[in-house]
C-alpha positions in Angstrom: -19.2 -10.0 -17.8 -20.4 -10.3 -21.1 -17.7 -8.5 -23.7 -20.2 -7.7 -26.2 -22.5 -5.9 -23.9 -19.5 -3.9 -22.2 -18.8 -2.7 -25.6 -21.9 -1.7 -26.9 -22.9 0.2 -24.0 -19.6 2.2 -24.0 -20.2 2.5 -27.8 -24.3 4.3 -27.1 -22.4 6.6 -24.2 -19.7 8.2 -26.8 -22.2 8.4 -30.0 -24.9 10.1 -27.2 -22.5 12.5 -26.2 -21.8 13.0 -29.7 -25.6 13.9 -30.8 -26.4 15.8 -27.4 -23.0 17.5 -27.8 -24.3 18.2 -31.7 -27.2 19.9 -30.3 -25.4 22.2 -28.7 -23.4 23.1 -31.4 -26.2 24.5 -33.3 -26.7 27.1 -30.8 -22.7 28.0 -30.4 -22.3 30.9 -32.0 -20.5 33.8 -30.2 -17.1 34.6 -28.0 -19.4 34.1 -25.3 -21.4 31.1 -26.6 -17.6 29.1 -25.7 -16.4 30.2 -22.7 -19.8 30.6 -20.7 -22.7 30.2 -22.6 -24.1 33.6 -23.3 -24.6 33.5 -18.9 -27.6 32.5 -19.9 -28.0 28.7 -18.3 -30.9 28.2 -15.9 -30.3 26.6 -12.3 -31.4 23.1 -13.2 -29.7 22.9 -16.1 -27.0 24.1 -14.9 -26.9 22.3 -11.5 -27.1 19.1 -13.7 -24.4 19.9 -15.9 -21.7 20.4 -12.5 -22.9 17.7 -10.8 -22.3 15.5 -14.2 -19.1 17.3 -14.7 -18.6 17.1 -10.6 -19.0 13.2 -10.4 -16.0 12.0 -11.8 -13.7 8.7 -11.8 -13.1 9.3 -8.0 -17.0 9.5 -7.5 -18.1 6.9 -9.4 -15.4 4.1 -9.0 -12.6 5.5 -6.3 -15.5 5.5 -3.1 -16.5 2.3 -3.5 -12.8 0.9 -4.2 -11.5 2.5 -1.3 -14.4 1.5 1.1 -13.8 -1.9 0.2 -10.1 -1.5 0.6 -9.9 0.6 4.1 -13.7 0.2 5.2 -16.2 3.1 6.9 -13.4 5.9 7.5 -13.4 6.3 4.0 -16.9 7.7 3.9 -15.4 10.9 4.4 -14.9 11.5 1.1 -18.4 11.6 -0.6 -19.0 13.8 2.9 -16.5 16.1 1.7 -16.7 16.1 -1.7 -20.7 17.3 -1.2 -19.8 19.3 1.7 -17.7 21.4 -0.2 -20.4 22.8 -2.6 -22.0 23.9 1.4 -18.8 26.1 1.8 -19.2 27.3 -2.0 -22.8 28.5 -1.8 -21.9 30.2 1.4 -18.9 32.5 0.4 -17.7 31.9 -3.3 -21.2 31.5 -5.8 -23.2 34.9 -6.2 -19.8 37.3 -5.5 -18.1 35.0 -7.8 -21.1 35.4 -10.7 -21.4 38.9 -10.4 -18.0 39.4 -10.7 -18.1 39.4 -14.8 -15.4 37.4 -15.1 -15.0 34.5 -17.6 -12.2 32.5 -15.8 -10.1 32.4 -12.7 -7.6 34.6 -14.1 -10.2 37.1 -15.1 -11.4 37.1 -11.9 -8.1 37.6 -9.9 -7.0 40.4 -12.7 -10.4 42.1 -12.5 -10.7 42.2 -8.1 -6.5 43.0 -8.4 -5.7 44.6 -11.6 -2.8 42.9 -11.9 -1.5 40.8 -14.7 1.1 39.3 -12.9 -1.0 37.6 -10.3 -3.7 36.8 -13.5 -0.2 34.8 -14.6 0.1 33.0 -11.8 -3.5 32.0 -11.7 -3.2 30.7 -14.9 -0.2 28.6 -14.1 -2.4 26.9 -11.0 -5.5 26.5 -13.0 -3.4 24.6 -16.0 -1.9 22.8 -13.3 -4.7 22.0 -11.1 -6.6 20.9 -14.6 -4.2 18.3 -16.1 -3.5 17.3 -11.8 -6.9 16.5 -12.1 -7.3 15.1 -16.0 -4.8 12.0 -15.1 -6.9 10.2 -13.3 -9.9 10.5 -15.3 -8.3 9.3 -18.1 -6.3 6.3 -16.1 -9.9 5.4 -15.0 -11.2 5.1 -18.8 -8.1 2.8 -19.0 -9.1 0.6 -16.3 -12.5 0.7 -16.9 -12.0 -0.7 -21.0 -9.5 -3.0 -19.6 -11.3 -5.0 -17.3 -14.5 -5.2 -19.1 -12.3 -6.3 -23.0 -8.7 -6.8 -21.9 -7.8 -4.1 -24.0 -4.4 -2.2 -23.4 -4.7 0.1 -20.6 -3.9 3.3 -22.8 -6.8 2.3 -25.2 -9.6 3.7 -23.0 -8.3 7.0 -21.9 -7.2 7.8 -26.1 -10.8 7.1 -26.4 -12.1 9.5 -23.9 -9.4 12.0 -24.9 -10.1 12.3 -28.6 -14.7 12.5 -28.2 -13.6 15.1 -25.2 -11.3 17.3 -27.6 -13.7 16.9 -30.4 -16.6 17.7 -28.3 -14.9 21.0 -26.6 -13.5 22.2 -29.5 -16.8 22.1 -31.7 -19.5 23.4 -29.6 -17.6 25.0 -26.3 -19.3 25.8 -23.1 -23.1 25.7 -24.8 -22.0 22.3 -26.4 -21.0 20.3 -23.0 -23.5 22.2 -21.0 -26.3 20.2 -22.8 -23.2 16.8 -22.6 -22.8 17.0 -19.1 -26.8 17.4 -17.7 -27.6 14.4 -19.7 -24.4 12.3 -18.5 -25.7 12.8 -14.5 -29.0 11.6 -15.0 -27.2 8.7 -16.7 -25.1 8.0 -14.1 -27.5 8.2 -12.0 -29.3 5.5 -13.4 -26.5 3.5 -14.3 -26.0 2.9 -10.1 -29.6 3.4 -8.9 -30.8 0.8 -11.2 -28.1 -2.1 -11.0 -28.2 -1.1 -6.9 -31.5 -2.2 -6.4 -31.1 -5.3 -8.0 -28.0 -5.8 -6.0 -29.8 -5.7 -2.6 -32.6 -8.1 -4.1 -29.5 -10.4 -4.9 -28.1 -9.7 -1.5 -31.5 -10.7 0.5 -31.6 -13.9 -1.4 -28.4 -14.9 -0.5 -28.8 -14.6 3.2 -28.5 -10.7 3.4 -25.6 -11.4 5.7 -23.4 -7.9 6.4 -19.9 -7.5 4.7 -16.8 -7.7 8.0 -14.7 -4.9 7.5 -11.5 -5.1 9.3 -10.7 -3.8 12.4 -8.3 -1.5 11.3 -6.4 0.1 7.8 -5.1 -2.9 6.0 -1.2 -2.7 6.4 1.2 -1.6 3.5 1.0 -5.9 3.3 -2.0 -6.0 2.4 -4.6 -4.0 0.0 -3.0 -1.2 -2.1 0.7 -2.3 -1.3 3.3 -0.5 -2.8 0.5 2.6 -3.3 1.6 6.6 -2.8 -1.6 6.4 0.0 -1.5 2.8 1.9 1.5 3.6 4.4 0.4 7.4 5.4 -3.1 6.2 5.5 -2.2 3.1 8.0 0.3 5.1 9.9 -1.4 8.1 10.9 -5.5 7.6 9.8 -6.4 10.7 12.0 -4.1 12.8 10.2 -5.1 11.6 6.8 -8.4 11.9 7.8 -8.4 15.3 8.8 -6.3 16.1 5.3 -9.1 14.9 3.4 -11.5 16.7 5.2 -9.7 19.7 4.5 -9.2 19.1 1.2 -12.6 18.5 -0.1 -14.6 20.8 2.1 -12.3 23.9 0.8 -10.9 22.6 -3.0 -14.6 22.3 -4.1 -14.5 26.2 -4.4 -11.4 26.5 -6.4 -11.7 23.5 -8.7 -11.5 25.1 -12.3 -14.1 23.5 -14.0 -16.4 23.8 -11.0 -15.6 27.9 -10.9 -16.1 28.0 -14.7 -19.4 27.0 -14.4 -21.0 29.7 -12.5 -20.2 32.4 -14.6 -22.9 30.6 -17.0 -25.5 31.8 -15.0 -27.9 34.5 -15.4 -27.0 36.5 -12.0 -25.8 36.1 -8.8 -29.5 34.6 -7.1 -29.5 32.5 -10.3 -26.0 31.2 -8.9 -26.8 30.3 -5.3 -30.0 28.6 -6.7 -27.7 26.3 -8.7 -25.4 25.4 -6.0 -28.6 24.9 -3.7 -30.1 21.9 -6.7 -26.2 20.6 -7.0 -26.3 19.8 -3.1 -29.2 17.9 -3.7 -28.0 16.2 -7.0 -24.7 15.0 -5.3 -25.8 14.1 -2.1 -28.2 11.5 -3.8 -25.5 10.6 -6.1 -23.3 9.6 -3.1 -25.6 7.5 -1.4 -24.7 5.1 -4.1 -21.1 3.9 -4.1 -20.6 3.7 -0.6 -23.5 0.8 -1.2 -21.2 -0.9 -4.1 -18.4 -0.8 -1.4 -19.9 -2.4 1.3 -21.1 -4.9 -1.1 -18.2 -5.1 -2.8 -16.7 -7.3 0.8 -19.4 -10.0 0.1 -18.9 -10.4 -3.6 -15.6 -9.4 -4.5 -13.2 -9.4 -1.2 -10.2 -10.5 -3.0 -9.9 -7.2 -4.8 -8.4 -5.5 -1.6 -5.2 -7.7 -1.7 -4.9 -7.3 -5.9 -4.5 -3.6 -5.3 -7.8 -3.8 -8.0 -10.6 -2.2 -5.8 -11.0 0.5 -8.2 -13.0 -2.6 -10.3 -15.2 -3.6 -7.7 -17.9 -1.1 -9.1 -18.2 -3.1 -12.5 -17.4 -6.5 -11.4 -20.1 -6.3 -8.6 -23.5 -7.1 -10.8 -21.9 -9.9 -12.6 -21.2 -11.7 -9.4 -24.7 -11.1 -7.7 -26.7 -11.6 -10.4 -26.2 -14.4 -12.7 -26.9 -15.2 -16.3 -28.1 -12.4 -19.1 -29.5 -10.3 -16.2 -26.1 -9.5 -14.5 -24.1 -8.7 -17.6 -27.0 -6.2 -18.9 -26.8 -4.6 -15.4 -22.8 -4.7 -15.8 -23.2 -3.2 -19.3 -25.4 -0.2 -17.6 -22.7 0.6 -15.0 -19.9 0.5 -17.3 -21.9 3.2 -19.0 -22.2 4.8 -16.9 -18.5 4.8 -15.6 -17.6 6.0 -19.1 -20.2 9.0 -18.2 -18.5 9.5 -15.6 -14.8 9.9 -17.6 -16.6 11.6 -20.3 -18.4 14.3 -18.1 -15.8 15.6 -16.3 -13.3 15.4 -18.7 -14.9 17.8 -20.4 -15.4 20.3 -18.1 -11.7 20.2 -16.9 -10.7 20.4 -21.0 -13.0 23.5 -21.2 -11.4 25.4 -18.0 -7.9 24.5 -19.4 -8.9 25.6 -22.8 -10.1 29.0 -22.0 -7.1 30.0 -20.1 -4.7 28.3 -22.8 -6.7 30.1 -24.9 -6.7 33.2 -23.8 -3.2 33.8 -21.8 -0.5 31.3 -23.7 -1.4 31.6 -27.4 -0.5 34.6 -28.8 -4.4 35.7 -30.3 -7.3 35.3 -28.3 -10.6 34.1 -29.7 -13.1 31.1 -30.8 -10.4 29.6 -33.4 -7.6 29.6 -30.8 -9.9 28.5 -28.0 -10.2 25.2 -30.4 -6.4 25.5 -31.1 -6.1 25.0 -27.3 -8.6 22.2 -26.5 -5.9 19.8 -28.1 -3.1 21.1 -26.3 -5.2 21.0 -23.0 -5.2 17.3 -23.3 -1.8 16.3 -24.5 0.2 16.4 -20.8 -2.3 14.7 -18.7 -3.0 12.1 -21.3 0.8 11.5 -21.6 0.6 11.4 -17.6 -2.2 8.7 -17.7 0.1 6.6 -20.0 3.2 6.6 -17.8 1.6 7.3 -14.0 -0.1 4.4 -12.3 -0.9 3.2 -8.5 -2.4 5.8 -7.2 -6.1 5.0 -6.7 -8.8 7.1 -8.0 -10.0 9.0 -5.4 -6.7 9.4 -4.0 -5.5 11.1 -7.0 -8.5 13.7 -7.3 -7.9 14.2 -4.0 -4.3 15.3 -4.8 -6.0 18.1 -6.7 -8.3 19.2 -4.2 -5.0 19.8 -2.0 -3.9 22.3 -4.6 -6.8 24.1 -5.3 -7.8 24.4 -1.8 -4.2 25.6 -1.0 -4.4 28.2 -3.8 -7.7 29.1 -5.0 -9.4 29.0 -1.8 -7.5 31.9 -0.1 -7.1 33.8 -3.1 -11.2 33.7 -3.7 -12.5 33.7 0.1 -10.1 36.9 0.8 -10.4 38.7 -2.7 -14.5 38.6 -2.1 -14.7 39.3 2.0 -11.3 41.5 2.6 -10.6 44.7 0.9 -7.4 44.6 2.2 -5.6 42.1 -0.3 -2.8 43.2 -2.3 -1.4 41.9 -5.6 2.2 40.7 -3.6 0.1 39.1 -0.7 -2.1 37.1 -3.3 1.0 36.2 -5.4 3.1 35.4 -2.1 -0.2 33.0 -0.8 -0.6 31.2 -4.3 3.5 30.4 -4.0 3.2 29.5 -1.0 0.3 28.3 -0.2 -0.6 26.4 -3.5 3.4 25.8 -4.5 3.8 23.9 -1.5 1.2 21.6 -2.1 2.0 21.1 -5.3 5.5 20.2 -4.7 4.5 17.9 -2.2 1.6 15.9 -4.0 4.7 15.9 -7.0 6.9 14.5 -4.7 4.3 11.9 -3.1 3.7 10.4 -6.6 7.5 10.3 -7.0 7.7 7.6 -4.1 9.7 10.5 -2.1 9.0 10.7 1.9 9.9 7.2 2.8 7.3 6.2 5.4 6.0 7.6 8.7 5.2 11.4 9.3 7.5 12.8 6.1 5.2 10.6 4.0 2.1 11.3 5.7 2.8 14.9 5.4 3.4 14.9 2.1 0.3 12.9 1.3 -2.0 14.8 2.8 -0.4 18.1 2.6 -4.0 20.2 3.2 -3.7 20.6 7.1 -0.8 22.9 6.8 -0.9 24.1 3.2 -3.9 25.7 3.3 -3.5 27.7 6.7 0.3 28.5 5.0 -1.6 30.5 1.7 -4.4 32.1 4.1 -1.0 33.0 6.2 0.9 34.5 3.5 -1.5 36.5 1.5 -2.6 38.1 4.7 1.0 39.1 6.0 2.3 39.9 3.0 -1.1 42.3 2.4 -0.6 44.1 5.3 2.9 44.6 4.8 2.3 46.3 1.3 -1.2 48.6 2.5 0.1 50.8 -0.3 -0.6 48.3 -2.9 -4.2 47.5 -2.7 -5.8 48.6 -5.9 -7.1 52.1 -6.2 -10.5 50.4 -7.5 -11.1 48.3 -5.1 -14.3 50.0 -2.8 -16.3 49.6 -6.0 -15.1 46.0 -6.8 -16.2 45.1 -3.3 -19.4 46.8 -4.2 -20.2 45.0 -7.2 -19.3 41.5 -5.4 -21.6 42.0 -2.7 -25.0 44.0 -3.8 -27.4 42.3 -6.3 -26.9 42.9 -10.0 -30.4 45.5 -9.6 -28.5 47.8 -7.4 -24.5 47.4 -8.1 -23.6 50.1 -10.7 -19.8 50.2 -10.6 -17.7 52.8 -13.0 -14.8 49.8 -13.2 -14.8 47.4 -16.0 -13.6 43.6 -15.4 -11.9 41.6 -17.9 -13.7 40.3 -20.8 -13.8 37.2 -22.8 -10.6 38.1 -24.7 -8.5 38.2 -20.4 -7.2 42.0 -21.0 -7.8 43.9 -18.0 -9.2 47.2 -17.8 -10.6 49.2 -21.0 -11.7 45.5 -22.1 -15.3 46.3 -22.5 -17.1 48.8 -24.9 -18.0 51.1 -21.8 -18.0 51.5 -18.3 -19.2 49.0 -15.8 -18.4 44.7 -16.0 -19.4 42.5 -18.3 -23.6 41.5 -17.7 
């Protein structure tokens, strides 16, 4: 691949996020204007923005790496991953909306009123965030290294400072504007170079890729990774792990929740998630392709443990001459999108809960006080944490949030019934549990065979364990269940026309009650 290209194609993606980040600046002006955008983003705006923020290193570099690594069974994760917004429109988007909350914590203080569990929820959200940040910014690494050689830590610095700079200047209205334009740019940057792939592909002999038989052995492609021996021990385990990872983390995912409280109501919200099916599903009908062509043109990434490349490398081998390393250039501008994009949105979610429940004022200047320090841990992670591939390392996120922010929001909407203890005991329990063993997994701990597999893919048990816990631990504790809760319920469930509760939720600032100027939530 031509260098110079490479570079000046990652150069135009950071100065365009730049000027369209710029832009939204200009209309940043409120409390409100940071965290959610005045709730005033439309559906196709706002569907564009999560799937640009959605579609991260995992998306755009980890599906195609690991179907060329492991072959078809790995198709479950662009299944998941869009199947997940299916299980979000269903239960979570319009109760979540018209909840008035501007975070997660807001949310479980305002359907609880408890500030001990809106605590908690911030601990899992900050976690859950810079879980999910490492491997966005390892991906930037890899990404800058193979196309220049540069040092590995060079790319994600790069994606760290334009993300800090970007969040910190203009807040929600600012990367709402960033992250619509990066999808359509992904989007291009693999629909374009795909269809000259297949032309390339015909005139070669259009001959199918062989996958193997079965999952490479621990011998052979990713070697020595966290993944490679659970996967190739027990594939119908890990399979159903992943399966139960994406189809119920989707709904907890911070900067995924954060986004629909941008939107105008609760109809507004299920519209959104409705175009963001549609956005992602075509999205993912791409890197499956670069996979399967990535066992034609680049096969001997499976044994380097470099299939994560195969994405960018891919054009330059099927096409030759000026035409390939422009088509290179395109996708590795799009991979930087891809960094760039979700970054963001996972620096904004971390932000606003830094913001408001760790430093001690609350407010625009101390939301840009804690974009920096939302970024400091998982770029120090990138630096040091390496072998686990892309997708695999999302996916470690998606264990946690489905383990904690999926029975906290499914039961705090549809049961009445939930109790501050039982919530605290399921997010302990529950998310802790899959935390510690996703923490231990990276750690090399488990050994090999079923304590490794579990560990892995910790979603099969973790998430029935929260579900468990908040429900026994609610029922032993009936005295405990919020005396506001019938109205809560109410304003979940009926349309913004007809919902008039007398309970206020928390506001932009995370106090509980009292918050707002008068009585009812937050519009």
């Amino acid at each position: 691949m031509n260098e110079g290209y490479a570079v000046a194609a990652v150069a135009t993606v950071v100065l365009a996020t730049v000027l369209v980040g710029g832009f939204g600046l200009r209309l940043s002006r409120t409390t409100s204007d940071f965290y959610v955008a005045s709730r005033t983003v439309g559906p196709s705006l706002n569907a564009a923005a999560i799937s640009g923020e959605y579609l991260s290193a995992a998306s755009f570099l980890g599906v195609a790496g690991l179907l060329l690594a492991y072959g078809p069974d790995m198709l479950w994760y662009p299944v998941g991953y869009t199947a997940g917004y299916l299980v979000l429109l269903v239960f979570v988007a319009a109760p979540l909306r018209r909840s008035g909350a501007y975070t997660l914590p807001d949310f479980a203080e305002g359907r609880l009123e408890s500030p001990r569990v809106r605590r908690l929820v911030s601990v899992f959200v900050v976690g859950a965030g810079w879980l999910y940040l490492v491997p966005q910014l390892q991906g930037a690494g890899l990404t800058l290294r193979t196309l220049t050689g540069s040092p590995r830590w060079l790319g994600g610095l790069l994606v760290a400072a334009v993300v800090v700079v970007s969040v910190a200047a203009g807040g929600m209205r600012s990367i709402t504007f960033v992250q619509a334009f990066q999808y359509w740019l992904k989007l291009t940057a693999l629909l374009v170079p795909a269809f000259f792939l297949l032309l390339a592909w015909h005139r070669d002999g259009g001959a199918p890729p062989a996958f193997p038989a079965q999952e490479p052995s621990p011998a052979g492609a990713g070697a020595g990774q966290p993944f490679a021996t659970g996967r190739a021990d027990h594939p119908l385990y890990a399979t159903y792990g992943l399966i139960a990872a994406t189809f119920l983390g989707t709904m907890g995912l911070p900067h995924v929740v954060v986004r629909f409280y941008t939107s105008p109501h609760g109809r507004a919200a299920r519209r959104t998630t409705v175009v963001v099916l549609t956005l992602i599903g075509l999205f993912y009908l791409l890197p499956p392709l670069y996979g399967w062509l990535g066992r034609l043109y680049a096969p001997e990434l499976t044994g380097a443990g470099d299939a994560d490349t195969a994405v960018l490398l891919i054009p330059d081998r099927a096409v030759a001459g000026v035409g390939g390393d422009l088509l290179g250039a395109l996708v590795a501008g799009g991979a930087f999108a891809a960094f760039l994009s979700t970054t963001s949105g996972l620096t904004m979610a971390v932000a606003g809960v830094l913001g408001q429940d760790v430093l001690p004022a609350r407010g625009v200047r101390h939301f840009r006080l804690a974009t920096p320090l939302a970024m400091l841990v998982p770029l120090g992670g990138a630096l040091v944490m390496n072998g686990v591939p892309a997708a695999d390392a999302v996916g470690m996120a998606f264990a946690v949030s489905a383990s904690s922010f999926c029975p906290l929001l499914v039961l705090g909407i549809w049961w009445r019934g939930l109790t501050p203890p039982g919530a605290a005991a399921g997010l302990l329990l529950g998310g802790g549990s899959a935390l510690v063993a996703v923490t231990l997994t990276v750690a090399g701990v488990g050994g090999a065979g079923w304590p490794h597999t579990l560990l892995a893919w910790p979603a099969v048990w973790s998430v029935p364990v929260g579900f468990l816990a908040m429900v026994l631990v609610s029922l032993a504790t009936p005295g405990s269940i919020p005396p506001h809760t019938s109205a809560i319920m109410t304003r979940l469930h009926l349309p913004e026309s007809l919902a008039r509760p007398a309970v206020p939720a928390p506001g932009p600032r995370g106090r509980g009650r009292g918050d707002t100027a008068g009585p009812g939530w937050p519009a």
